[in-house]
N, C-alpha and C positions, 0 to 999 in steps of 0.2 A: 300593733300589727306584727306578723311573726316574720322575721325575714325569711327570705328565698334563699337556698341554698345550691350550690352546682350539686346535680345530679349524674353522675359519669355514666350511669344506667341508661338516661336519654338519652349522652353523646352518640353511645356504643350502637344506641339503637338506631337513631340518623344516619350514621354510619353505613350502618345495614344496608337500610332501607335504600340510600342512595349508592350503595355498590350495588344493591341487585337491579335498580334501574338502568345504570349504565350497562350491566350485562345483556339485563334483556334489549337495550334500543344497540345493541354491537350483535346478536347473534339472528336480529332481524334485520341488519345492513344488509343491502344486496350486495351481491357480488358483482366482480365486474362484468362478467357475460352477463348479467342483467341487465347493468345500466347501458352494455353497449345496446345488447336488445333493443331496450327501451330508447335510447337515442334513433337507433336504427328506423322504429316505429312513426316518429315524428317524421326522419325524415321522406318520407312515401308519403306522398299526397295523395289525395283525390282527384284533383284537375291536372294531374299530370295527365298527358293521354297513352301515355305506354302503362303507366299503372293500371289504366280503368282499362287497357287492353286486356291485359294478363290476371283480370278478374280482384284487384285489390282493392279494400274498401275501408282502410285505413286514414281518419283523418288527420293534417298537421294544421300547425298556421301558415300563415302569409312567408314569414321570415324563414320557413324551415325551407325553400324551395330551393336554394342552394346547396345546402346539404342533400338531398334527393337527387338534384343532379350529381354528385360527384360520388356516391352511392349507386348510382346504375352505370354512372362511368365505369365502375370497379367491379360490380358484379352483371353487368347487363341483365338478361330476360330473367335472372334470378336472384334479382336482387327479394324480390320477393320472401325467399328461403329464408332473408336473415330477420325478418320483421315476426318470427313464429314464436310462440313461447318455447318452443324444441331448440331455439338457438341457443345454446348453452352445451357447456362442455360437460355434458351427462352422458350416464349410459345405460344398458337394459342387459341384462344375463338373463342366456337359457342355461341350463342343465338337466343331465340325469346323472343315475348312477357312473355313470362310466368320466362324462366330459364337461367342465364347464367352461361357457363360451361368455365372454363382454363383449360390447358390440358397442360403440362411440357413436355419437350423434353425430359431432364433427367428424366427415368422413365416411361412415354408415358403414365402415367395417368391424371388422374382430379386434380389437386391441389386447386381448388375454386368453390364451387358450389353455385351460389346467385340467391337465390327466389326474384322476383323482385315485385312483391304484396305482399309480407308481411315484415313487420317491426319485430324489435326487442321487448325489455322487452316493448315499451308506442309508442304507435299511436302517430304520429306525429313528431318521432325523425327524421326520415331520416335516422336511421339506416338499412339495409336492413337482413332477416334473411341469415347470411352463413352458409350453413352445410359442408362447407366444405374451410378452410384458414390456414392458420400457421400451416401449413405442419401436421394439426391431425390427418389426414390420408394418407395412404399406401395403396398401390395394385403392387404385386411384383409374376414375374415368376419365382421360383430357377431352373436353367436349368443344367444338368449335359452335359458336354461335351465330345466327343468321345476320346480327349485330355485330358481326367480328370481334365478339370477346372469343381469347380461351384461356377455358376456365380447367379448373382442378379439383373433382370430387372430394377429395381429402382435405380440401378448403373448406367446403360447402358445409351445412349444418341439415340433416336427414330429420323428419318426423319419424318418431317411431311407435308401431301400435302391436302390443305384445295379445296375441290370444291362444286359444287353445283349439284342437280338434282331436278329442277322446285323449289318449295319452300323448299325443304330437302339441309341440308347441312351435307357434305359430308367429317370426318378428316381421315385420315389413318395415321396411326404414323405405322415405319418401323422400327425395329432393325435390321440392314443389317452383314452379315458373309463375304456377295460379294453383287454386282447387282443382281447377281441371286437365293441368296440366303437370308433369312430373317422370321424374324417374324412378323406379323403384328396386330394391333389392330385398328378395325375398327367403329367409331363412326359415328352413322344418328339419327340426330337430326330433327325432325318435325316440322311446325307451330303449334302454340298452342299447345305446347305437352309436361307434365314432363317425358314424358316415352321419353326412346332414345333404337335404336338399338346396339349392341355393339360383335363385332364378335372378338375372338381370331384363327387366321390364320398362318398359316408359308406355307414355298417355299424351299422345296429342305433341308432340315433343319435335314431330316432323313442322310446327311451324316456328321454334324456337330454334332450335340444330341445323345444320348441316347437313345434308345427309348424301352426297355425293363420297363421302371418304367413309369408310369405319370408322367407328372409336378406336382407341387406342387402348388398352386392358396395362395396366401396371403392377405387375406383383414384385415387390422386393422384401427380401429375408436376412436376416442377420442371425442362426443357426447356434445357440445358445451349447455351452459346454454342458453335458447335463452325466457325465463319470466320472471315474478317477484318474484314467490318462487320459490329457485332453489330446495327446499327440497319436496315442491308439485310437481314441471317438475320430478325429478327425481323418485317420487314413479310408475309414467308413462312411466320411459326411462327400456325401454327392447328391447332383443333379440327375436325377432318369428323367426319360419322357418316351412318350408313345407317339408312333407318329406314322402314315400314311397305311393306313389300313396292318396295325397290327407290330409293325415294325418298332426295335427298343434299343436305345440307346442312352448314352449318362456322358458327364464331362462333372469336372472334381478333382480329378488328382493332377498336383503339379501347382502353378501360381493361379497366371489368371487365363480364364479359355470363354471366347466365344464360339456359339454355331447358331446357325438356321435351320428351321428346319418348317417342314412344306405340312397342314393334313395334321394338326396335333389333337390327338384326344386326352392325353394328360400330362401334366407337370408336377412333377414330386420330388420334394423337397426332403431327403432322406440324411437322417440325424445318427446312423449306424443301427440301435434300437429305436427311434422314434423319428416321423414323416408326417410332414405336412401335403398336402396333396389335391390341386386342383383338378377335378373332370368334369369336360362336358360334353353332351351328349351331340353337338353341333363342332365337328373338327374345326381347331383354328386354321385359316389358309396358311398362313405364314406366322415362324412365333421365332423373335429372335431370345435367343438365352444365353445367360451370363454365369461365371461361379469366379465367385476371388476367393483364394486362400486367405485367412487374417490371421494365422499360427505361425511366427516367423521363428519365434524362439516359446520354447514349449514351458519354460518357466515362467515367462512373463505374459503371454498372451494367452490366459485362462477363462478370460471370460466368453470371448467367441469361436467359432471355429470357422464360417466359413459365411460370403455373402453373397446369395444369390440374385437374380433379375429373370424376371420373363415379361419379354414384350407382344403380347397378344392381340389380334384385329376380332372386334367385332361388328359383325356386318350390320345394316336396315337392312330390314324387311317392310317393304310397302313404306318406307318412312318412318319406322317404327323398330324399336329395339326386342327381340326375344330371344333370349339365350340361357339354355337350360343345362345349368352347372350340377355339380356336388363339391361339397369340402371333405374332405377328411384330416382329421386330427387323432391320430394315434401311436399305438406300438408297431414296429415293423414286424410283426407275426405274419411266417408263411401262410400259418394255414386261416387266418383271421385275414387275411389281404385274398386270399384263394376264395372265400366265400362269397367276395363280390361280383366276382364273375366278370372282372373288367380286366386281367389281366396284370390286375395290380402287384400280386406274388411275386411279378420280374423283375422289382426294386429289390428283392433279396439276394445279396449276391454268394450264390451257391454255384459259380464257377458255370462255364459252359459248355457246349457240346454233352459229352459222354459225363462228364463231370459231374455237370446240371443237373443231367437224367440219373442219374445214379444216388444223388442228395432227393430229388424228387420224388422217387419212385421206389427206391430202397431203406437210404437210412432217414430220413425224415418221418417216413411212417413206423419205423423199426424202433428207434428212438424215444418218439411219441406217446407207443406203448409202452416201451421200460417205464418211462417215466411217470407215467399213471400211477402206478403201484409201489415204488421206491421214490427215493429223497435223486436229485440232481446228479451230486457225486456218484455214488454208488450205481447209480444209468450210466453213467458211461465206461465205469468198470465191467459192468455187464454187458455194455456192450460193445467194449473194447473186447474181451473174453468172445463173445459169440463172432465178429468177424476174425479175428484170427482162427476161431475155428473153422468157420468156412475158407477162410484163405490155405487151410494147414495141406490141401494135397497140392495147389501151388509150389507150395515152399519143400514139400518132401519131392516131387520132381527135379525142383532146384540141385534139392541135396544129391536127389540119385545121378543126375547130370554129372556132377562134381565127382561123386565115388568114380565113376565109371573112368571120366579121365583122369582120376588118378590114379587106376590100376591099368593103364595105358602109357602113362608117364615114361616106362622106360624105354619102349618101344618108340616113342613119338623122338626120344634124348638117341634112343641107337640112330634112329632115320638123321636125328638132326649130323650127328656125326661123321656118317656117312658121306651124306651129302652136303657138306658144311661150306663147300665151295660151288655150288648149286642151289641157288637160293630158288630159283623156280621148280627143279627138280624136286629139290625138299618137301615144298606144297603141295606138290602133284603126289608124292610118296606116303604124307600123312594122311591125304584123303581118302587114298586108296586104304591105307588102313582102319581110318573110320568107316568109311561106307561096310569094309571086310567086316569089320567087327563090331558092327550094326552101334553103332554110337554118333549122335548127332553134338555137334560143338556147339549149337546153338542153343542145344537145349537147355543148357544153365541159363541162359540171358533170358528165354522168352518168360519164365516166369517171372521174374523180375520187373519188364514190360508190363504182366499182366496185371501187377501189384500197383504201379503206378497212376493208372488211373482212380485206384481206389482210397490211396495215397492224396491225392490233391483235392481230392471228391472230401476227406475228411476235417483238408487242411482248410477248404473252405465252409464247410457245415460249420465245425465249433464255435467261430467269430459272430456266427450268424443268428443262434438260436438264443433268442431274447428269455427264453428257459432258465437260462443261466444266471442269468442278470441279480445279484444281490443272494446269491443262492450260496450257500458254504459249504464246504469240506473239510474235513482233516483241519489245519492252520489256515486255508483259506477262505475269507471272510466273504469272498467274490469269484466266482467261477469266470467270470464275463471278464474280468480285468489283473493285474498280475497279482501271487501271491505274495507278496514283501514279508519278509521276516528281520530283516532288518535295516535301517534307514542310514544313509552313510552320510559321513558328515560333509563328502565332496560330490561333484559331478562326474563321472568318467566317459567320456566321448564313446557314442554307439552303444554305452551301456545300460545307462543313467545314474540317477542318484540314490539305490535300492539292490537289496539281493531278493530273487525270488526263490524259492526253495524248490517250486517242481521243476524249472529247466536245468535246473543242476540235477537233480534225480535222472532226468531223461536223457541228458548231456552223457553221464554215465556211463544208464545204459547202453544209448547209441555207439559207445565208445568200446565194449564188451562182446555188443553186436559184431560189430564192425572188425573188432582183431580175430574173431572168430571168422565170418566168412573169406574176411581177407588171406588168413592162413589158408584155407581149406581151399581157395581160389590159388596162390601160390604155391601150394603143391601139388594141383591137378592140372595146371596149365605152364609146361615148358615155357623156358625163357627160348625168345626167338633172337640169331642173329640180325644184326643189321637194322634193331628196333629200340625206339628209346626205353630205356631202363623203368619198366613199367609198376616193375617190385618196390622200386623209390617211390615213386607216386603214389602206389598203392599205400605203403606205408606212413606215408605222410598225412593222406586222408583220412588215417583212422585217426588223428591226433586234430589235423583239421575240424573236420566235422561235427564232431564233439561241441569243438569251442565255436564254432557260430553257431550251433544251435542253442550255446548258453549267452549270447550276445544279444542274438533276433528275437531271442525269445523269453527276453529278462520284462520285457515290459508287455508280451502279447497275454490274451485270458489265459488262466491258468488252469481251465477245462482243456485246451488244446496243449496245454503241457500236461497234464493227467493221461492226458490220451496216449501222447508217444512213450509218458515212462513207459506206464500199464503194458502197449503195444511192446514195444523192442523185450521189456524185460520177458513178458507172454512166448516171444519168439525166439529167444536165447533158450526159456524152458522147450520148446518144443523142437527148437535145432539138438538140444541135448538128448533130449529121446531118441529123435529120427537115428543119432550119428550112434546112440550107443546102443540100442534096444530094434531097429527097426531095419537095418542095410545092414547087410552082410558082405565083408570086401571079399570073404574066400570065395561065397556063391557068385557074386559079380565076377567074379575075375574066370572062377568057372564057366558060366555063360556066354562072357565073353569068346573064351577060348572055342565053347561050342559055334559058336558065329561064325569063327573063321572057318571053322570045316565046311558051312555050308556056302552054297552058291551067294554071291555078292547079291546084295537087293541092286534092283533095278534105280539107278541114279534118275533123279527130278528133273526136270527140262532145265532148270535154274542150275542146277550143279552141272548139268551137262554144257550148258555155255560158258560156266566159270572155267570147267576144264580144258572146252576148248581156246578158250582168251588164255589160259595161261600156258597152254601147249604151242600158240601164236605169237606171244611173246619170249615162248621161250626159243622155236627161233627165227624169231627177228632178232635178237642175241649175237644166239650161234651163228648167223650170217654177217653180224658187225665185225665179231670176231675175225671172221675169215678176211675180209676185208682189210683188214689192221694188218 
């Protein structure tokens, strides 16, 4: 007989065979929300008589009847919810092009919301933006029950049944009491659409609840870093809300701020470019709202910016829940927020009053069209260029203002002379020379005035237009955030830890600007006795100015530093024309002289009570005098 020999071939193959069994009995182990399920299942009886009330027809044994009781102790009329094969930590995604939305069983809200055209802090990563992951936010019902539980939607475990209607998709997550009995949350999501519809529903629910009080609506946010300064994202992460027919208001800046507010139609949750945003169609009565700063120190707290709260009542009806929401999950685009016709546009902060209307209804659409046709940068060169030309008869006013008193200058220095010990006298003698010689002192300021509004109208546009965002120029890789050229190896207080290269450009400028009208201001306008030394200040602000503008403006988008180089330097060239090419001092001064020959213009009612008040003081003067 031949002997047997070890075959290593068989071992290897035992081996096998007995590692792929254990993989296969380990990868159909249940999980634990199974086995709780399944425990859960047992314990609900049949003969209980609140189970057979609430329509359950789950059988257990004998011995499970203690466990059932301490199971409806914990979840009362709903205990039901946890016996579903839905009881499981799963979840169901809608999407289109534009949003994708997760939505948790536990809880039956959004646990993920990812903008799928926009990236994170740098073009290119592949990161996409999420407003919503790692559980930072909350949307929870407290429900009171007829049983005196209360309970916590965000506890609970939702059925959920995903369908379709033509290109709409269609989720209803159910928190069931029975089959016939439930709450439900209703999500329809659109093509191409960041709006979704979103209904809060229940079913027979008035014998289970409460319904003497509202529910209670819970949204909490925890507002995710999603740029490259998180200290600039967050000067822009706020709370708006609409409330009592049309009325808007926001809290956000500073630490932590509560308010009430009466009549809410919506809550939004604004990330500087990106907003989460609840509306419904039914005002809340009363919604209390919360925002904590979480940015203490801008180096170390990167990952959040800021944690919101809204406390919302939702009414019965007839015993009965109906309340007809929307979500939005997107960019903070004017005119993409404008579309909806809810007013939502007024989370964009483009500054108010005249300010507002001036970003709205001027450079927004002005803007909008540059940038159809050309690249980001180069729009706002353009149209940096076309306001300054519109602004250009503003600024030559300015300038003609300035010629005129200072071909006046000697005359206003003989009056001061004169009457150098007559300080009321003096005023009364130069006015009389302006009004003679048709020259208004104001007229340098008012254009300046009229510049300012369009000035702050600007200062607030550029932060705002999501346009920008990842968009480059010249060395700058982001128009939306600062340009850094180079990275320092310290911190400097107020500065940071970076040089941007366009506020020093614009710093410059302003600096150029500034010694140029400063001059042309100190030569047209006598120094007065008896007044502080105005020529020191003046000169000091040309040196000032400069340097907080390269301070404030080291870390803001570097489209709004594009804008003022562009700007100032734009108006330096065209202060240069005016002064060399365009005013004539001989003709001014001739004109002038012509003025005096003719009859004075008729003084203003304004100038005529200035003259009277300083003719009254001058003497009540003269009368102390005599007295002494």
């Amino acid at each position: 007989m031949e002997e047997k020999k070890f075959d290593p071939n068989s071992l290897i193959g035992f081996v096998l065979i007995f590692g792929i069994l254990l993989w296969i009995m380990y990868q159909n182990k249940p999980s634990e929300a199974e086995l709780a399920a399944e425990k859960t299942k047992k314990e609900l009886v049949v003969k209980d008589p609140k189970a057979q009330e609430n329509g359950a027809k789950i059988s257990a044994t004998e011995g499970d009847t203690l466990q059932l009781a301490q199971l409806q102790k914990t979840l009362g009329s709903f205990a039901y919810s946890a016996t579903l094969p839905s009881a499981k930590d799963e979840f169901t995604t809608i999407e289109n092009k534009l949003v994708k939305l997760t939505i948790a069983n536990k809880g039956g809200y959004i646990v993920d919301a990812t903008l799928k055209e926009f990236e994170r802090t740098k073009k290119g990563s592949g990161q996409l933006v999420q407003l919503i992951k790692d559980n930072n936010a909350q949307f929870n019902l407290q429900l009171a029950t007829v049983d005196n539980h209360t309970l916590n939607t965000k506890d609970l475990y939702f059925e959920p049944t995903l369908t379709k209607n033509g290109e709409d998709q269609i989720l209803t997550m159910k928190l069931k009491a029975s089959e016939k009995t439930y709450l439900v949350y209703k999500y329809v999501l659109k093509a191409n659409d960041y709006m979704l519809d979103f209904d809060i529903q229940s079913q027979g629910l008035n014998t289970v609840l409460k319904t003497d009080k509202p529910l209670q609506l819970e949204w909490d946010f925890k507002t995710f870093a999603n740029e490259k300064s998180v200290s600039y994202e967050n000067r822009y992460t706020e709370l708006y809300f609409e409330y009592e027919d049309g009325k808007k208001d926001y809290l956000g800046q500073g630490e932590d701020k509560t308010e009430t507010a009466e009549e809410v139609s919506y809550v939004a949750y604004k990330q500087h470019f990106f907003s989460s945003i609840l509306l419904t169609s039914t005002p809340f009565k009363t919604t209390e709202l919360h925002s904590n700063n979480l940015v203490k120190d801008s180096n170390v707290d990167t990952i959040f910016t800021k944690q919101f709260k809204a406390v919302m009542p939702i009414a019965f009806k007839n015993g009965e829940i109906d309340q007809k929401m929307n979500w939005f999950y997107g960019p903070t685009d004017y005119k993409l927020l404008k579309s909806y016709d809810r007013n939502l546009e007024d989370i964009v902060a483009l500054g108010w009053g005249i300010f507002g209307w001036i970003n709205k209804f001027l450079f927004i659409p002005a803007y909008g069209f540059l940038s159809m046709f050309i690249s980001q940068g180069w729009a706002i060169v353009l149209f940096t260029i076309l306001v300054k030309l519109v602004m250009s008869p503003v600024t030559y006013k300015s300038f003609l203002s300035q010629a005129k008193m200072k071909v006046l200058r000697p005359e206003i220095t003989e009056i001061g002379e004169k009457y150098k010990d007559e300080p009321m006298k003096k005023q009364q003698e130069t006015m009389k020379l302006y009004n003679k010689a048709g020259v208004n002192p104001m007229a340098g300021c008012v254009p300046g005035l009229l510049q300012m509004p369009v000035f702050y109208a600007l200062f607030q546009l550029f932060p705002a237009l999501i346009q920008l965002r990842h968009e480059g120029f010249l060395w700058a890789n982001d128009l939306s955030s600062f340009d850094s050229v180079y990275k320092l190896p310290f911190h400097v207080p107020a500065y940071g830890d970076h040089i941007s290269l366009f506020p020093i450009l614009a710093s410059i400028a302003i600096f150029f600007y500034m010694r140029m009208t400063t001059g042309d201001q100190q030569m047209a306008t006598p120094q007065q006795e008896g007044m502080p030394d105005m020529a020191k200040m003046m000169k000091m602000m040309v040196y000032i100015s400069p340097l907080m503008m390269l301070f404030f403006f080291n870390s803001y988008a570097s489209g709004l530093s594009l804008y003022y180089f562009i700007s100032n330097t734009i108006t330096i060239g065209i202060m240069l024309v005016i002064k060399n090419y365009i005013i004539d001092s001989d003709k001014i001064h001739a004109e002038i002289q012509e003025n005096k020959k003719k009859e004075p213009k008729k003084q203003s009612k304004f100038q005529q009570k200035l003259q009277e008040a300083m003719a009254q003081q001058e003497a009540m003067k003269a009368q102390q005098n005599k007295k002494k």
